[in-house]
Structure formats: structure tokens, C-alpha cells
C-alpha positions as CSV (number, residue, x, y, z in Angstrom):
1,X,108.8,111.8,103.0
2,X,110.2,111.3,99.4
3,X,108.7,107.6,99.2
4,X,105.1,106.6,98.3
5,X,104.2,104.9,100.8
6,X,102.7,101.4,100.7
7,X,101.0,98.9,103.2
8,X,101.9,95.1,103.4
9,X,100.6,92.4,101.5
10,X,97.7,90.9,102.7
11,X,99.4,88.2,104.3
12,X,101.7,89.8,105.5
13,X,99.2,92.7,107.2
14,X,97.6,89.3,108.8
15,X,101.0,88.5,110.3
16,X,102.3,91.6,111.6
17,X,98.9,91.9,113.6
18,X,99.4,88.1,114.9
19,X,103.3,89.8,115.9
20,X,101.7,92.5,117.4
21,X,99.0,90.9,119.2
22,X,100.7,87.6,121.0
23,X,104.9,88.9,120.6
24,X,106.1,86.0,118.3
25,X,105.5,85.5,114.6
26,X,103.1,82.6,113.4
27,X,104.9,79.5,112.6
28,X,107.4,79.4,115.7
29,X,106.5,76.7,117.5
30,X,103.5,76.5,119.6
31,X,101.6,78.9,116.8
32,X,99.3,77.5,114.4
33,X,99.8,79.3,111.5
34,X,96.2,78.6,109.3
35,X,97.0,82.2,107.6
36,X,99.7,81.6,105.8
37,X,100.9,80.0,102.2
38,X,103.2,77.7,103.0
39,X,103.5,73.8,102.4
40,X,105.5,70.8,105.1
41,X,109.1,71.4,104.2
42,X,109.5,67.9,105.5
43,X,108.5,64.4,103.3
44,X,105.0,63.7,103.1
45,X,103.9,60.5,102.9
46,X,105.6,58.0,100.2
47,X,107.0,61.6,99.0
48,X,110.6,61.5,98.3
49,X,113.7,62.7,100.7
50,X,114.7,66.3,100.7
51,X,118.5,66.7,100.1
52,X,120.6,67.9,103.0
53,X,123.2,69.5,101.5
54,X,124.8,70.7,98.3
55,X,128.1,70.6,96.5
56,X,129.6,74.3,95.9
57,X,132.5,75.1,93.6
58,X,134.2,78.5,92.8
59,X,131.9,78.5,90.0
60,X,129.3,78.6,91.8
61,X,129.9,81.6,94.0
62,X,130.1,83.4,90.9
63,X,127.4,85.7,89.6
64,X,124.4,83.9,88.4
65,X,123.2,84.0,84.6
66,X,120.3,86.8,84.1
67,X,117.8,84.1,82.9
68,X,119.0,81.4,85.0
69,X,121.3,78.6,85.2
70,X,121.3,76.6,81.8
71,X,120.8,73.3,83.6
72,X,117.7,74.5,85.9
73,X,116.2,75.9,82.6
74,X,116.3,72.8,81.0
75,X,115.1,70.9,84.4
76,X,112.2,73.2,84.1
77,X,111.6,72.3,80.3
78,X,112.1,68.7,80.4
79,X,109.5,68.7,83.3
80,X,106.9,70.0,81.1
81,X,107.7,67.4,78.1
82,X,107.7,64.6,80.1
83,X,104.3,65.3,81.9
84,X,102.0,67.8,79.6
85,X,104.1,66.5,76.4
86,X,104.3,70.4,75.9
87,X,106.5,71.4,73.0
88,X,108.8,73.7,75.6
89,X,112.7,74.0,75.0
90,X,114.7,75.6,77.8
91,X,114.9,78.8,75.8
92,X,111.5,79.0,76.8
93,X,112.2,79.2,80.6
94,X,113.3,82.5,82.6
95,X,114.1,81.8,86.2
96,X,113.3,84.3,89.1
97,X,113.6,84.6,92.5
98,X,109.8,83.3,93.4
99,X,106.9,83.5,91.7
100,X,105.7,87.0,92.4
101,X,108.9,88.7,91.1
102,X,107.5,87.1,87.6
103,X,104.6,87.8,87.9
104,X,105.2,91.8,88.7
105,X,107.8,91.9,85.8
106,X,105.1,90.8,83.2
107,X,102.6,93.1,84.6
108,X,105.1,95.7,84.5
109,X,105.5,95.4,80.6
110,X,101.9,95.3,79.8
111,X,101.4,98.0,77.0
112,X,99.5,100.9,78.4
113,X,96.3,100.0,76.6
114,X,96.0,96.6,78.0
115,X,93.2,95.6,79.8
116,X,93.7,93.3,83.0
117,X,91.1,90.6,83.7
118,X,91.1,88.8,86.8
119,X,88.4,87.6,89.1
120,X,87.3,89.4,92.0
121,X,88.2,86.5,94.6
122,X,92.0,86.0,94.2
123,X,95.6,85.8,94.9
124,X,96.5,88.8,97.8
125,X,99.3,89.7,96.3
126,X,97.6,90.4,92.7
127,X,95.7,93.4,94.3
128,X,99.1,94.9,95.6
129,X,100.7,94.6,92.3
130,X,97.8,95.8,90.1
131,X,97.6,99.1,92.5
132,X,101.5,99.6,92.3
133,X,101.1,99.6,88.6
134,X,98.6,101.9,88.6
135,X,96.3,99.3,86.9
136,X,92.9,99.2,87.1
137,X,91.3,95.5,86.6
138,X,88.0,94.1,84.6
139,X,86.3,92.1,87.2
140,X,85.2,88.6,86.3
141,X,82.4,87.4,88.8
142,X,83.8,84.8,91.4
143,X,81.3,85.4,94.9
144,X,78.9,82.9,96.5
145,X,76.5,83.2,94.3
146,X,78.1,81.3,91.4
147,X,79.9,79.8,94.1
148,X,83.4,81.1,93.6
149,X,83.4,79.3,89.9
150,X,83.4,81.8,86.9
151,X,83.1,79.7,83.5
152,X,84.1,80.7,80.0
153,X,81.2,82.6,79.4
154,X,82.4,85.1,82.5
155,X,85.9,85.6,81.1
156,X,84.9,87.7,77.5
157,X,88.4,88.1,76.2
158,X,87.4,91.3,74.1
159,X,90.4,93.1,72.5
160,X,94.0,93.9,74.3
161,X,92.9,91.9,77.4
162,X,95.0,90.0,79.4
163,X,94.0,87.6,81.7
164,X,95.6,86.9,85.3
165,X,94.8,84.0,87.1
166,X,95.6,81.4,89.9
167,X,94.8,77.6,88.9
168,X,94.4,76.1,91.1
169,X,92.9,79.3,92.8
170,X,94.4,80.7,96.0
171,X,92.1,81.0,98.1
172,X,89.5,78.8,97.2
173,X,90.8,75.9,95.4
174,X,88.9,75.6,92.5
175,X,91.0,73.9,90.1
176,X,89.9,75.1,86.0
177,X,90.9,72.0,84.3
178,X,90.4,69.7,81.2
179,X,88.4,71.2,79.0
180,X,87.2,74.6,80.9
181,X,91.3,74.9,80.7
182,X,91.9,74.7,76.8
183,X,88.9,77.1,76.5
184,X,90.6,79.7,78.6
185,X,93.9,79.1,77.0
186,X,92.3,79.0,73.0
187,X,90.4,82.4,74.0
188,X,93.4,84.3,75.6
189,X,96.2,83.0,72.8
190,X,94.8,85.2,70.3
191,X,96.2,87.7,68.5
192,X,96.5,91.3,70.7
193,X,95.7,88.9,74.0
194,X,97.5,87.3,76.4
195,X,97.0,85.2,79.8
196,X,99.3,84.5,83.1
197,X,98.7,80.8,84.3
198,X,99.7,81.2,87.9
199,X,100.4,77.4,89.1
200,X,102.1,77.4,92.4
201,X,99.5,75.1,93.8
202,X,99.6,72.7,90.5
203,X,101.0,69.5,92.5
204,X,98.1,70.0,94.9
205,X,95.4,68.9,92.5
206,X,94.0,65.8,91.8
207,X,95.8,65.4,89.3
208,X,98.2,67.8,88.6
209,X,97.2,69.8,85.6
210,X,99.0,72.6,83.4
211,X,97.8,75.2,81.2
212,X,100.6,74.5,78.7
213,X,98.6,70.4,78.3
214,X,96.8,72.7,75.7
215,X,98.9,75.6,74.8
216,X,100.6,73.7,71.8
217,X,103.7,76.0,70.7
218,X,104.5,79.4,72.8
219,X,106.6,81.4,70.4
220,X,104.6,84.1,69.0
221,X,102.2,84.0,71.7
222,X,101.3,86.3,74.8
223,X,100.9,83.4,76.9
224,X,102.7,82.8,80.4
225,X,102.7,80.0,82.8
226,X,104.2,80.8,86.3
227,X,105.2,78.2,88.1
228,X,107.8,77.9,91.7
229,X,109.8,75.3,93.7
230,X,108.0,76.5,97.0
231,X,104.9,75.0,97.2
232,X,104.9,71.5,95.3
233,X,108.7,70.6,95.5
234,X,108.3,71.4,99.5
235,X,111.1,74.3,99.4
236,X,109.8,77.8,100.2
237,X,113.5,79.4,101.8
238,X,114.9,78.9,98.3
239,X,112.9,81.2,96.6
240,X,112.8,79.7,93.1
241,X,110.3,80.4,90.6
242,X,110.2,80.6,87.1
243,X,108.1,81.8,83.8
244,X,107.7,79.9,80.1
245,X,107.1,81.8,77.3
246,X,107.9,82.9,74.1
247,X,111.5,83.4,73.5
248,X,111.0,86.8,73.0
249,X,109.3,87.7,76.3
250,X,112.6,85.2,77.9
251,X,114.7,87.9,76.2
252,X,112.9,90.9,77.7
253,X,113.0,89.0,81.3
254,X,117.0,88.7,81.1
255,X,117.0,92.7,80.2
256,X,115.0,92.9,83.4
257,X,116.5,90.9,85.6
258,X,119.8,92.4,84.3
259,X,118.9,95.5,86.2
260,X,115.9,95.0,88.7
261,X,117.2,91.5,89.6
262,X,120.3,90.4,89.1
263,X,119.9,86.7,88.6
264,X,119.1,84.4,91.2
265,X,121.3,82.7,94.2
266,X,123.2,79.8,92.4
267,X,122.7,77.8,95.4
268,X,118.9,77.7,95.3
269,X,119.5,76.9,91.8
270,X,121.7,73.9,92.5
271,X,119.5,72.9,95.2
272,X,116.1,72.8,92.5
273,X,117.7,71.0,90.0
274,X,118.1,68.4,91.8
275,X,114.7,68.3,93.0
276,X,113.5,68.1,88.9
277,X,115.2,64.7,88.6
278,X,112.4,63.7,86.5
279,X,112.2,60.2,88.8
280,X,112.0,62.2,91.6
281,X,109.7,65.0,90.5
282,X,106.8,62.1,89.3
283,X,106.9,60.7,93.3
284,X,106.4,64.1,94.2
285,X,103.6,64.9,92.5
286,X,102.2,61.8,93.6
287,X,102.8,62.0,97.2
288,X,101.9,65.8,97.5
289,X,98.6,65.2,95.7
290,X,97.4,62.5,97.4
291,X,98.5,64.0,101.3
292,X,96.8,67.1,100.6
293,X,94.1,65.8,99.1
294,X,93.4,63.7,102.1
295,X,93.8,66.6,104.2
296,X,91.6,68.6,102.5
297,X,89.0,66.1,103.3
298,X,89.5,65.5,106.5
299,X,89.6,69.3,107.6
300,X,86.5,70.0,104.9
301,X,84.7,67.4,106.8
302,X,85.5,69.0,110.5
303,X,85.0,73.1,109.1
304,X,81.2,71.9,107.8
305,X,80.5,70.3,111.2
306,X,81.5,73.7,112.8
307,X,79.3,75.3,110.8
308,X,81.5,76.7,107.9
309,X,79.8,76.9,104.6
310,X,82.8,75.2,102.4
311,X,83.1,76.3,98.9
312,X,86.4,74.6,98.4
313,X,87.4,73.4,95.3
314,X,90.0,70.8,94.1
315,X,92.8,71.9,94.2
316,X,95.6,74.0,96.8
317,X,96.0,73.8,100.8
318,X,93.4,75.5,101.8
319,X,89.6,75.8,102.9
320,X,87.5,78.8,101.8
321,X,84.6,79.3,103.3
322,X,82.0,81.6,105.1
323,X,82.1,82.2,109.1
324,X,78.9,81.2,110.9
325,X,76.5,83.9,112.5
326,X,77.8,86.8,110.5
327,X,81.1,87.1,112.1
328,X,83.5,88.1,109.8
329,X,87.1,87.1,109.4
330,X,88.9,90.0,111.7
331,X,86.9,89.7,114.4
332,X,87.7,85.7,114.4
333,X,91.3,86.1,114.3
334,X,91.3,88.2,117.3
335,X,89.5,85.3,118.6
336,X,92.0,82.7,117.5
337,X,94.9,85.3,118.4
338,X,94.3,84.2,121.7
339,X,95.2,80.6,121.2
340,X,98.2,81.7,119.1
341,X,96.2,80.8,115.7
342,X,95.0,83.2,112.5
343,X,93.3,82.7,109.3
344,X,93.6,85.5,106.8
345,X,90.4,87.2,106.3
346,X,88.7,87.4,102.9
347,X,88.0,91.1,102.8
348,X,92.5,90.5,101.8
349,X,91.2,88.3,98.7
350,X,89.0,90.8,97.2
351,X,90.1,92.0,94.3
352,X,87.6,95.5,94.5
353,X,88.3,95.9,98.2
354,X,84.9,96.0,99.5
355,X,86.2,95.6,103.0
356,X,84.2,93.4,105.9
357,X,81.0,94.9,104.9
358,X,81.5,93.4,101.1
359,X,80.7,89.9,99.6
360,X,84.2,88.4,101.1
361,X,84.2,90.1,105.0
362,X,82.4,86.5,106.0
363,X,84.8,84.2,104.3
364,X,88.0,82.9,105.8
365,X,91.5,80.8,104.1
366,X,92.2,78.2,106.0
367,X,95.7,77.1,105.5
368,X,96.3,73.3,106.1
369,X,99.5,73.8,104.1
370,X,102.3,73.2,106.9
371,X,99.8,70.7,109.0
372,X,101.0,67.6,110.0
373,X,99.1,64.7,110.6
374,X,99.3,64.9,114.4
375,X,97.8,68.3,114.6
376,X,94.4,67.4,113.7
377,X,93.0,67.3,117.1
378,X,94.8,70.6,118.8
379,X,93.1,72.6,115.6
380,X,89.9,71.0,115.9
381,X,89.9,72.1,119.8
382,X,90.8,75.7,118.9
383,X,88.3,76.0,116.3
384,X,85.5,74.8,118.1
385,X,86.3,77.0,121.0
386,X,86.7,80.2,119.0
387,X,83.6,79.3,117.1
């Protein structure tokens, strides 16, 4: 061996056990894939059409720019004038292929006597990154007892900290908004600090809500805001995301993807930009927010009556929230294997890694991300019988 080697993302480990266990991967049909991240790639409810198809030209098989297309960028800026009236020009936009790539490149140029902040429930994929990187995180409290919900007084920025967080949170939903938002943003945009505003799941709030409403101008500041077509604009396959930042930081992400990335598929480009339509894009966040939020209800409501304890908050597609009669979140997928269902088990969110015996090994992400309206009942059924 001349690699280090490395295990799967959390997810992913939750996935390849489903593979293993039943010989097809979940979200085939006739799976019910409650473990995974992913929204309906089909029109919600009074949501707008999905296009089709595409118009390519020769120029368009050509290699794409480093920092993205110029009229994506500008899709992306205009989006975040016209709904957080955020002062954001498209030279202020770097586009990548997803959200994590971004979020790995600006971990990856952290100084070496940066501190990381992030709080011990989170992301899966943070934990993977942070480890790769040889980075080792300040914990901010986020466990039952403050029921998943750290506040400002939790996050102490201190000196050469930067902060790295999900809003809303994957897994549990809780949405940091209004207020609790600015003060987040006015203590992390200080000079010799920085923060990472991770909003994949900002359509699936109520409302939608970004960390640049109160971030004023980002040149000369250490502040990032991640955000990706996969989630809210319903397209996961085109693997899309995108960072805004200072011009300098857009500059060092064009060096980088010069080398480690290449630019991104001018197709899924094409494809996004047309999503942005600024007419379109407003439906969308409409319809997504108020679909998911209705699911979210309706599942909340039929979790609790199962005897879940529910410590979802506001925001995101999914239900977090503590296993009955101390079974713990392994031993309930191989339960739900059976039935050709998973959930990912919390132990995968914790950011310390404290295993099934730890503060998470109870808790469970539900995913009602690629649930139709018809598939209420079937779930409900399984559940109950696992339970």
C-alpha cells in the first residue's frame, strides 16, 4: 500500500451496508431511502417545471472557465440582490462542482494556526474533511440537553477562529435566523476570523434565510457562504455549487480549481442558469418551502406517535430524533434493512465520534427529502413494524 487509506462518508458507509445487506442500492425502486440527502427531482406542488433539455454549441464543449461561467456567476449574484438585497457582484462568486468540493478547498487554505469551530452534531461530511486535513475542531455544545440549539453565547469566537456551520442544520433542522444570524455573522467577520455559512437546505425554511441578509460588503472579509443547485433548485445529478466571497478568496479558488478541479461541466452550468431566472427561482422558493414544510409536519406528527422524541427544527428534509427503548440507530437499520429502508444513524453526525455508546448512538435522520405525497402510508407501515 502506498495510499492512506480512508473509509466512506457517513452516508455513504450507511449505503454500502444497505448494498450489502438487500443487493440493490437505496433509491431504486421499491427502496425507501430515509438515509439519504436528497430532494424530489420532480415539481412539487405549485413549484415550477424542470427543463428537459438544453441547447449545446461548439462553445460549449469547450473547456469551462476556472471560476465558472460568467453568466452563472452573475445568476448567482443577482439572486442574492434581489432576495437578501446583499451588495454581491459576480466577482464575488466561484462556482464548483457541488458544495463539498467548496467547502474542502476553503478548509484546505486555512492558515495553520486557525482554529475550527463547529458544533458537535453536524454535517457527515464535515468530520471526514476536518480528519483529512489533519484538523482538530473546538466543539460548540449541540446534544439533547440544550436540545440540539447552541446560541451566541456557545460560539466564543476568541482569536484566529473560524467557524463552520450548516444553516439550516443537517441533521437536525434548526434553522439560526433573524437576529441569532447577524450575531453569528457580526462576531465571525472580525478581523483574524472567519465563518463558512453552509446553505444547501436554505429554500427548505420557512422562509428562506441567508447569512449574507446581514453580512453587508464581503471584500476584506473571511466570510463564506456555500450554497448548491442540488437541494433547493431540485437538481442533484448536476453537481453545481458555488462560494461568495471576497474577491480575493474568488481569486485563490480559480488557482485551485486551475489544478485540483478544472472547472466545472458547461452543461450543468447551462442547465442552472436557467433555473436562476429570477421569476422562476422566487416560485421555487415558494413551492419548496411550503411542500417541505408540510411534510415535515405531517411525518413529525407520525415519528412522535411512534414514540420518537423530535428535536427537529425549522428548517431542511429531515427528522432528528431519539429511538425509543434505547435502541440505537444500527441496530434499527438492520431492522428496516429488511423492508428495503435505512435511516443514517447519529453516531455518523457526531463531530467527536463517540460511537453508539455516546450522546448521538440513540438518534436517527430521517430523510423525507425524495418522499412523495403518496408514500406516507407504506413508511408509516414500515416504521411502525420495525419499531
Amino acid at each position: 500500500m502506498i495510499l492512506r487509506q480512508f473509509p466512506p462518508m457517513g452516508v455513504y458507509e450507511t449505503l454500502f451496508r444497505f448494498a450489502a445487506a438487500t443487493g440493490t442500492y437505496m433509491g431504486e425502486p421499491g427502496t425507501h431511502p430515509w438515509a439519504q440527502g436528497f430532494p424530489l427531482t420532480t415539481p412539487v406542488p405549485g413549484g415550477p417545471e424542470l427543463p428537459d433539455a438544453i441547447g449545446i454549441t461548439a462553445t460549449d464543449r469547450m473547456y469551462p472557465k476556472a471560476d465558472g461561467q460568467p453568466p452563472l456567476r452573475e445568476a448567482i449574484a443577482a439572486y442574492y440582490r434581489r432576495f437578501y438585497d446583499a451588495p454581491i457582484k459576480a466577482e464575488n462568486v466561484a462556482v464548483f462542482a457541488g458544495g463539498r468540493p467548496a467547502i474542502f478547498a476553503i478548509l484546505a487554505f486555512l492558515l495553520d494556526d486557525v482554529t475550527v469551530v463547529v458544533e458537535e452534531t453536524e454535517y457527515t461530511p464535515y468530520w471526514d474533511i476536518l480528519r483529512a486535513l489533519r484538523r482538530e475542531p473546538r466543539l460548540v455544545p449541540s446534544h439533547p440537553a440544550n436540545r440540539f440549539r447552541p446560541g451566541l453565547a456557545d460560539h466564543p469566537p476568541g482569536e484566529r477562529t473560524f467557524l463552520l456551520k450548516s444553516n439550516p442544520c443537517n441533521p437536525t433542522g434548526v434553522a439560526t435566523k433573524c437576529n441569532d444570524l447577524r450575531g453569528l455573522v457580526d462576531a465571525y467577520r472580525g478581523p483574524g476570523r472567519g465563518a463558512l455559512f453552509d446553505e444547501a437546505y436554505e429554500f427548505f425554511a420557512d422562509p428562506p434565510e441567508s447569512a449574507l441578509a446581514h453580512a453587508g460588503e464581503v471584500d476584506g472579509t473571511n466570510l463564506f457562504v456555500v450554497g448548491a443547485a442540488m437541494k433547493g433548485l431540485q437538481v442533484p445529478g448536476m453537481r453545481v455549487g458555488w462560494v461568495v466571497a471576497s474577491r480575493d478568496h474568488v481569486e485563490l479558488f480559480r488557482n485551485f480549481s486551475s489544478f485540483a478541479m478544472g472547472g466545472v461541466s458547461r452543461a450543468s452550468q447551462l442547465y442552472v442558469t436557467e433555473l436562476l431566472d429570477l421569476t422562476r427561482v422566487e416560485r421555487a422558493r415558494t413551492a419548496i418551502s411550503a411542500y417541505y414544510t408540510a411534510q415535515r409536519e405531517r411525518y413529525g406528527k407520525a415519528l412522535a406517535r411512534l414514540g420518537l422524541e423530535l428535536f427537529t427544527g425549522e428548517g431542511g428534509f429531515y427528522h432528528w430524533g431519539r429511538l425509543p427503548g434505547g435502541l440505537d440507530g444500527d441496530a434499527f437499520n438492520e431492522r428496516l434493512f429488511a423492508h428495503g429502508a435505512g435511516i443514517l444513524p447519529g453516531r455518523l453526525c457526531d463531530m467527536a465520534r463517540r460511537g453508539n455508546g455516546g450522546p448521538l448512538g440513540s438518534m436517527i435522520r430521517f430523510s423525507f427529502g425524495p418522499l412523495g405525497p403518496d408514500s406516507f402510508e407504506t413508511d408509516l407501515a414500515i416504521l411502525e413494524r420495525c419499531l
